[in-house]
C-alpha positions, 0 to 999 in steps of 0.5 A: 082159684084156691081154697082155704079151710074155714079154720086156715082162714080163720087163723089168718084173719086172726092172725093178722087182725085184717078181716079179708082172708087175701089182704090177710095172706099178703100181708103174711107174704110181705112180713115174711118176705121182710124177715127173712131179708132181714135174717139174711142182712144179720147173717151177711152182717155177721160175716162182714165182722168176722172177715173185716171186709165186704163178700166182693173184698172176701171173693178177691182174697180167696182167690188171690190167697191174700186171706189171713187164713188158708182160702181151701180151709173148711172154714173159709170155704164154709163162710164163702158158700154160706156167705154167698147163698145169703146174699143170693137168697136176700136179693131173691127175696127183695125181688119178690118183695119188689115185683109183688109188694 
């Protein structure tokens, strides 16, 4: 079991204007878990018009050289790690919505 201070708890409840310390932390929990899927779907957004393509598409093209720019440039390589990691980490995030939400 775990145990919350009286001020934790407080700031929940008011935080969240929910009156139950647990309905409280879920719902801090599932906000968060929103956000952060949203953050990521900005991000992966962001990269989807700067490249005019999909991850799948920018994948292929890095590794044909079919790109615009050189595939082994610091900013492709850059974009294709941070592309990857915001994709992988909003489908983390969107699993433990679906499995706990």
């Amino acid at each position: 079991m775990v145990t919350l201070s009286p001020r934790l708890g407080e700031l929940l409840t008011k935080a969240t204007e929910t009156p139950d310390i647990e309905a409280a932390l879920w719902k801090v929990l599932s906000e968060y878990l929103e956000m952060k899927s949203n953050e990521l779907s900005h991000r992966i957004g962001e990269f989807e018009r700067k490249w005019g393509m999909s991850f799948e598409e920018f994948s292929k093209g890095c590794k044909a050289k079919d790109l615009e720019k050189d595939a082994y440039s610091y900013e492709v390589e850059k974009d294709f790690w941070e592309w990857e990691k915001a994709i992988t980490l909003r489908r983390h995030y969107e699993a433990l919505r679906s499995k706990w939400m």
